[in-house]
N, C-alpha and C positions, 0 to 999 in steps of 0.2 A: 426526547431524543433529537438530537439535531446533528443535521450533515454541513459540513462546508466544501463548497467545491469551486473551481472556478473553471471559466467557460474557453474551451479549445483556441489558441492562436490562428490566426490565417494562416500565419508559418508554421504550423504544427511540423510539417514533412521535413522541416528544419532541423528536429529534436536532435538529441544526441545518440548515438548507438554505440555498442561495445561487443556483445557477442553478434550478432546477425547484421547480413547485408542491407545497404536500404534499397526501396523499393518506392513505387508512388504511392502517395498518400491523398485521398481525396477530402479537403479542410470542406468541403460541405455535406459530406456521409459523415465524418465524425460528428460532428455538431450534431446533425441529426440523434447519431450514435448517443453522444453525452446526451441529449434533453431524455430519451429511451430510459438509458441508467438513473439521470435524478430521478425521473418518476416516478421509478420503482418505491423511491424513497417517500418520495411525497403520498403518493397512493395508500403506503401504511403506514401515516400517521408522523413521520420524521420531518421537525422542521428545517427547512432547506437554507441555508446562509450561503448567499455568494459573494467570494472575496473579487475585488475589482477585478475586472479583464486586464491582461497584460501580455497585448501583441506583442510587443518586443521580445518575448521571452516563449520559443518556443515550445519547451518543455512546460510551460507555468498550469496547464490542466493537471499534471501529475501532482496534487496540492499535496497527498500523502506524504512525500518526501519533504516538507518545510517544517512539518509540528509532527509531533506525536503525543496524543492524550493518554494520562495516566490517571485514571483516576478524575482529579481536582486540579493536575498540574497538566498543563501542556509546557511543553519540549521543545524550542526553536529550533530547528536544526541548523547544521551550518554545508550545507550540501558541498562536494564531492568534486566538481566541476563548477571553477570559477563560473560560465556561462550561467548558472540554474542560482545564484547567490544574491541577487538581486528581486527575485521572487519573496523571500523571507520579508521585506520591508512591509508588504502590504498584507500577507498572509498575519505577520505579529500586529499590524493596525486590528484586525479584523479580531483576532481572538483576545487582543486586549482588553476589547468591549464582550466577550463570552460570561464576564467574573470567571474565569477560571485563574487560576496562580500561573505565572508565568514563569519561564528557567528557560536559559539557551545557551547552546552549546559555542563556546569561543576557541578561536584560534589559537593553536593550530591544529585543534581538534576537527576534526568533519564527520558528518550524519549523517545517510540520509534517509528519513523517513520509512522509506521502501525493505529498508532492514532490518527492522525491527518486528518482530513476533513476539505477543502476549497470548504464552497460555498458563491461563490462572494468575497467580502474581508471579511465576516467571515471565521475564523477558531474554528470547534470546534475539541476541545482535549478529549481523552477517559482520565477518570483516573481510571486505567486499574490495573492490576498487575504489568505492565511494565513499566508504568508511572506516576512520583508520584507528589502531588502538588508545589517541588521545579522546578519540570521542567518545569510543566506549568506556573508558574510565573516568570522561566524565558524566557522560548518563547513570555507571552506578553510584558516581557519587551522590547523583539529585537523587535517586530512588531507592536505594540501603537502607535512608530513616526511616523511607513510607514503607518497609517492609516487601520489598521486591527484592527476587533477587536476577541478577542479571551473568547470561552465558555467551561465550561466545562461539560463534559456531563458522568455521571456513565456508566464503564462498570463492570460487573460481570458475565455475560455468556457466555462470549467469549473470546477470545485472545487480540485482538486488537477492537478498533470500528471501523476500518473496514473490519472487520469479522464480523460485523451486520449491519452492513449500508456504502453506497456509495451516489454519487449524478448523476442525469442525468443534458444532457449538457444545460435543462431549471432550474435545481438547485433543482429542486423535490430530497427528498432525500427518498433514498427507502431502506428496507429491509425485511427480513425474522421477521414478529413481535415473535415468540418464543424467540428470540436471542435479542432483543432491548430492554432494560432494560425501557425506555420510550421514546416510539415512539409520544407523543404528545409535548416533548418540539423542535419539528422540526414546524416552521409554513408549510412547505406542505412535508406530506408522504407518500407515497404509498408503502404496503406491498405488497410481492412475494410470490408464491404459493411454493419455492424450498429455500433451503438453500443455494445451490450456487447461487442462483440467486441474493444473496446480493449484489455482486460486479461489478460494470461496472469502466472501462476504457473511458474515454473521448477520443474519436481519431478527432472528430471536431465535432462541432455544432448537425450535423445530424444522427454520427455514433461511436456507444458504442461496445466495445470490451467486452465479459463474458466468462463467463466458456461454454463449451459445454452440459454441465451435467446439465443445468436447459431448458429447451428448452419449455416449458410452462412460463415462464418467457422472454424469447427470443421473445415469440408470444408477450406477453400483449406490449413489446418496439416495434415492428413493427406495430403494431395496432396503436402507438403515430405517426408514422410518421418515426422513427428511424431506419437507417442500424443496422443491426447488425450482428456482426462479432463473431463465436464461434470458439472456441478452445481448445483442453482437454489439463487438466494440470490434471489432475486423482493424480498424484505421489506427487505433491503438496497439492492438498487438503486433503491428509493425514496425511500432515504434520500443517494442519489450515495455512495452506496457499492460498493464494485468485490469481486473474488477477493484483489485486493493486501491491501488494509487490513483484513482479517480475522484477520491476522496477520503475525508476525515471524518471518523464517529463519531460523535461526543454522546457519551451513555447517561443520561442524569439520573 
């Protein structure tokens, strides 16, 4: 298994925002924050790939939004916000050298990353601010042969959908209902008592990685049966940024 991540901007506090106010941002508690999170990874067993640092680009930690892995194929995206589009050059360096089969999404389509939910060989797509219906048509074009089938699902209270919704590793997909534009076109849902409690990471079958900041939500996954793994990213979810978009799984 291997992670791709790249490492926080000094400009992080720069990022881009869309539903929430900004606020200060402290670029040497994230960093701390980010090294926290890879090591989760590293610790079991995941090899860790880092795509070059790129100050210029404040958002460029959020790697989740430039690729997304299917499988065999990773996904270029073509993000959402001219600022974040320049990222892609080094993220596609980096996974060129994965052997995985490469596709990306071209103009005047747009991605991003962040929108996309796999559960099972569903994928469903937000169409978001960031994402718009040329992209998604072209994602199901790359993915239809390989037997995916791809949905789309409204988002408008959030950034990304998954900033409202993630899936656990039975496929249940959960979120914060204030934030899920509709939560009954999921056949099983379960909502969260926390707003960060939207997000889980998949780290295998039995054990989900969140933020540290929903710990009522921490409980009702242990209650299922589930590990689970906390971690503050505080500096990021300032930035509506989640445990998803910190990085990239490659499942082998």
């Amino acid at each position: 298994m291997r992670l791709l991540v790249r490492r926080p901007s000094p400009r992080l506090a720069e990022g881009e925002l869309t539903h929430i106010g900004r606020v200060p941002v402290d670029p040497d508690l994230a960093l701390d924050q980010w090294r926290g999170y890879v090591d989760v990874f590293r610790a079991r067993g995941w090899e860790v790939i880092e795509i070059p640092a790129a100050d210029e680009h404040a958002d460029g930690v959020f790697v989740e939004d430039t690729v997304v892995v299917f499988g065999d194929l990773a996904v270029i995206t073509r993000p959402g916000v001219d600022s974040r589009r320049g990222e892609i050059v080094t993220t596609r360096a980096v996974v060129e050298g994965t052997g995985l089969e490469v596709a990306a999404i071209e103009g005047p389509g747009t991605l991003d990353g962040g929108d996309v939910l796999k559960v099972g060989r569903t994928v469903y797509v937000g169409a978001s601010s960031r994402t718009n219906a040329e992209g998604i048509a072209q994602l199901r074009a790359l993915l239809a042969p390989r037997g995916w089938s791809v949905e789309t699902v409204p988002v408008t209270k959030v950034l990304h959908l998954k900033s409202g919704i993630t899936a656990l590793p039975d496929g249940t997909v959960v979120g914060y209902e204030p934030l899920v534009d509709d939560p009954a076109g999921f056949a099983r849902f379960a909502g969260v008592p926390e707003e960060h409690g939207t997000a889980v990471v998949v780290l295998d079958e039995g054990t989900v990685l969140m933020s540290a900041d929903a710990p009522q939500t921490a409980a009702l996954w242990r209650e299922r049966g589930l590990e689970v793994v906390a971690v503050p990213i505080t500096e990021f979810e300032k930035l509506e940024g989640c445990v998803t978009c910190l990085s990239v799984r490659v499942r082998d």
